[in-house]
N, C-alpha and C positions, 0 to 999 in steps of 0.2 A: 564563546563562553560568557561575556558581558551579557549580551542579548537573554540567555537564560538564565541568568542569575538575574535580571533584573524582570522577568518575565516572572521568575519566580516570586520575587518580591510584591512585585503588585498583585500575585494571586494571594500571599499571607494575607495582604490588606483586605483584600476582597475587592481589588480593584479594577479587575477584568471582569471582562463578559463574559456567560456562560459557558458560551461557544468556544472562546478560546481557551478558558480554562483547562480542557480536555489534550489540548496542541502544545502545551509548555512542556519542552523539553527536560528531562530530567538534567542532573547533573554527567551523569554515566553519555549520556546520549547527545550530550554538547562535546564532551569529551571525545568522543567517536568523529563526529563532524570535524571538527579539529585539527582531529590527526588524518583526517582526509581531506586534507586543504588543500590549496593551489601548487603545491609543491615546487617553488620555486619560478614558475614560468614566467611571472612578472619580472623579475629579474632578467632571467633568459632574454626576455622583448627589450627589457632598459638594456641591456649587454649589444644587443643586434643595431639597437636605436642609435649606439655613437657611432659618430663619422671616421671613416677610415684612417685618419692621418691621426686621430685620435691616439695617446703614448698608453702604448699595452694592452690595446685594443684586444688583440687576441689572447693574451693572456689572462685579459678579465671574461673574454667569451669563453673560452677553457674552464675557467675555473665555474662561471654561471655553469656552462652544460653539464660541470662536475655535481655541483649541489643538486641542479634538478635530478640528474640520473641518480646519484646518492639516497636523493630523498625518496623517489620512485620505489627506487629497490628496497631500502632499509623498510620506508614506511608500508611499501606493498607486501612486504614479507611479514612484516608484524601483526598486518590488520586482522585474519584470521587469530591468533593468540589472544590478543587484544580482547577483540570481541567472547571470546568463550573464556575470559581470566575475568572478564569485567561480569560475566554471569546475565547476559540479557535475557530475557521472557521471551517468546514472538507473540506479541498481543495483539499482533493482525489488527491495526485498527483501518485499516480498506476496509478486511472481511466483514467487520462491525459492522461498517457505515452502511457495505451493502446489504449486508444484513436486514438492517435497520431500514432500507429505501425496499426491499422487496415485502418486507413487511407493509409497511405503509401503503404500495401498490396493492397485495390484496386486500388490505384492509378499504381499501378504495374500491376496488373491484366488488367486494361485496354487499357493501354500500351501491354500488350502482344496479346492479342485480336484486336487492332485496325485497323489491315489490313485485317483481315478475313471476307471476303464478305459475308459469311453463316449465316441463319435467326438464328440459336441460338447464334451463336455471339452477331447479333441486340440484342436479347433478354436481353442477360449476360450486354451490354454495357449500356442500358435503365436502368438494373436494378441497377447496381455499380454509372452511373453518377446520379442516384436518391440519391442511399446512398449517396455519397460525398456533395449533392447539400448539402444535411438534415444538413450533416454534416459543412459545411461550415455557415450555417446559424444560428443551435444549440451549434455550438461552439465546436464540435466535436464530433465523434462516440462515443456515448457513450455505446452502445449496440451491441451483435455480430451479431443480429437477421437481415435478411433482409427484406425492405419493402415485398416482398411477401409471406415472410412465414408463416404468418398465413393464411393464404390464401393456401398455399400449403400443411398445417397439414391438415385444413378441409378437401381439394380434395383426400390423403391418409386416411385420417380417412373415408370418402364416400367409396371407393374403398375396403377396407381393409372390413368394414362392406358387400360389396357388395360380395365380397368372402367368406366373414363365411357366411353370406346365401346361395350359390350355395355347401357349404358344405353339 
């Protein structure tokens, strides 16, 4: 919770980089971390760690395996409530990123193609500046699949069947 509150603070200032700006945890979402924390186990290990002749030894390990188990269960049963009372979004920022990186490779891709006079090139080019169109209007690639690939499974599956028959 320190870490993002003070994370937060230097983004008021404007005192992060772009890049991280994007990665400061909300408050909602430190809060989550949190309460999914180590759950006791350092303790558990400082309880294991005294030497046997140690006075109450097992009584202090008792009660450690009590709290972790305690807090396992109590916290492990919360964490669904938790999450759907705190109201989170799924903002998929993986999906974004990848999004974002398949973008970039056609846009490269067609950049690399785009002096190549040859009809497959046209081809490759129709079909990338479709994807990007999708993508520019959908708000981003969300998917790796291209507009003609289902289209190109059927025409292999046609094919593929048309061979185990002349078998």
């Amino acid at each position: 919770m320190p870490y993002g509150a003070l994370l937060r603070t230097l983004k008021a200032r404007h005192w992060l980089p772009a890049h991280v700006v994007e990665a400061v945890p909300t408050p909602k979402r430190g809060f989550i971390v949190s309460w999914c924390g180590m759950r006791g186990i350092v303790t558990l290990a400082a309880a294991f760690a005294l030497p046997e002749w140690f006075p109450f030894r097992d009584l202090i390990l008792l009660t450690a395996f009590a709290v972790v188990l305690g807090s396992l269960v109590i916290q492990g049963l919360t964490l669904r409530p938790l999450i759907l009372a705190l109201n989170f979004a799924d903002d998929d920022p993986v999906g974004r990123e990848a999004a974002h990186a398949r973008s970039v490779a056609f846009r490269a891709a067609l950049d690399e193609i785009d002096s190549d006079p040859s009809e497959e090139a046209e081809i490759l080019r129709l079909e990338y500046r479709a994807v990007l169109l999708r993508a520019e209007t959908d708000g981003g690639l969300s998917t790796r699949e291209l507009p003609a690939d289902p289209l190109r499974r059927r025409a292999i599956a046609a094919a593929r069947q048309a061979l185990l028959g002349l078998r």
